[in-house]
Legacy VTK file of the C-alpha trace (Angstrom):
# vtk DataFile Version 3.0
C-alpha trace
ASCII
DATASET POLYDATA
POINTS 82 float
0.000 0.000 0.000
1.434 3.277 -0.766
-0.690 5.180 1.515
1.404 4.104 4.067
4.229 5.730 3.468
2.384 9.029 1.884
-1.424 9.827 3.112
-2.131 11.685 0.087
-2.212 9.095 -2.049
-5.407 7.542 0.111
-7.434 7.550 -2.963
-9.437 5.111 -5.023
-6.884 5.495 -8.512
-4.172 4.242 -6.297
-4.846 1.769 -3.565
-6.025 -1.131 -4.142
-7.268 -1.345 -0.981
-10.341 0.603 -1.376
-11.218 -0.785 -4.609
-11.416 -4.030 -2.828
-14.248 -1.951 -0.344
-15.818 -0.577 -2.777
-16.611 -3.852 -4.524
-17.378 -6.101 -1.285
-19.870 -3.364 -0.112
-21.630 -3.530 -3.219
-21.818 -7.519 -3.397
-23.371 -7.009 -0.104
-25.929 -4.823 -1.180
-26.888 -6.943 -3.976
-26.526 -10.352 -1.592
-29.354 -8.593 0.427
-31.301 -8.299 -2.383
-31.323 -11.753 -3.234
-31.516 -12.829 0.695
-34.813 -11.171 0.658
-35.427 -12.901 -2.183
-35.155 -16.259 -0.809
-36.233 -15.449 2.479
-39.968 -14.211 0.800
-39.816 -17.900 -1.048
-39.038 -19.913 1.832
-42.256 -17.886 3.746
-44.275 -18.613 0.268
-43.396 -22.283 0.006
-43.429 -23.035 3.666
-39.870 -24.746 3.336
-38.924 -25.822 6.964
-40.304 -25.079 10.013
-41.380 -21.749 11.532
-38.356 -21.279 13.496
-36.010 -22.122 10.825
-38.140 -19.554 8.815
-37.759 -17.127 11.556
-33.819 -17.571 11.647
-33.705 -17.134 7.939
-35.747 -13.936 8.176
-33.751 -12.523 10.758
-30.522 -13.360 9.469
-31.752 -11.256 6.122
-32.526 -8.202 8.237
-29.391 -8.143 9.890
-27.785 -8.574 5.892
-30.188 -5.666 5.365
-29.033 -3.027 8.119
-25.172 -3.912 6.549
-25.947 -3.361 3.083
-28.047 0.169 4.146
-24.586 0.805 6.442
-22.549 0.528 2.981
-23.763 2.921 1.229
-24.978 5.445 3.634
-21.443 5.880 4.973
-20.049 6.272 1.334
-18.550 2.747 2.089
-19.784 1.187 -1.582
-19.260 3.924 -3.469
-17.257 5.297 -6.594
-15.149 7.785 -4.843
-14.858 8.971 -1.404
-16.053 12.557 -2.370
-19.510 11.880 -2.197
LINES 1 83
82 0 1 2 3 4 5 6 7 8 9 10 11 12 13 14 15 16 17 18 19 20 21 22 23 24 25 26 27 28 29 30 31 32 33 34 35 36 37 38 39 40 41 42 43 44 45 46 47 48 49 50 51 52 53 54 55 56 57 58 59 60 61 62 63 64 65 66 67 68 69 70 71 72 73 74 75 76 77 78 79 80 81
C-alpha cells in the first residue's frame, strides 16, 4: 500500500485497498437483495419449520441493516467525495 508511506495518495486510482471496499460493499448490497429474495420464497413455500423460517428472516434483516450501512457511509461507493 502506498498510503502508508504518503497519506495523500489515500485515494481510489491508487490503492487497491479501497477498490477491494468498494466492490465487497456492493456484493453485499446486492446479496441482500437476493436474501430477501429467498427469504420471501421460503415464507411462500413453507420450506422448513417456523423457526427455521424465523432464523432465515432474521438473518436477512441483519444482511439488510449492513448493506443500508454501505452505502450510507459512502462505504460502496465510486469515490470517497460523495
Amino acid at each position: 500500500m502506498l498510503a502508508v508511506r504518503d497519506a495523500s495518495l489515500l485515494n481510489n486510482s491508487v490503492d487497491p485497498a479501497l477498490i477491494t471496499i468498494y466492490v465487497l460493499g456492493w456484493l453485499d448490497v446486492i446479496g441482500a437483495a437476493v436474501a430477501v429474495f429467498i427469504d420471501v420464497d421460503f415464507w411462500r413455500r413453507w420450506v422448513g419449520g417456523t423457526w427455521t423460517r424465523l432464523h432465515q428472516s432474521g438473518l436477512v434483516a441483519t444482511g439488510l441493516v449492513i448493506a443500508y450501512v454501505f452505502p450510507i457511509f459512502h462505504t460502496a461507493g465510486t469515490t470517497l467525495n460523495c
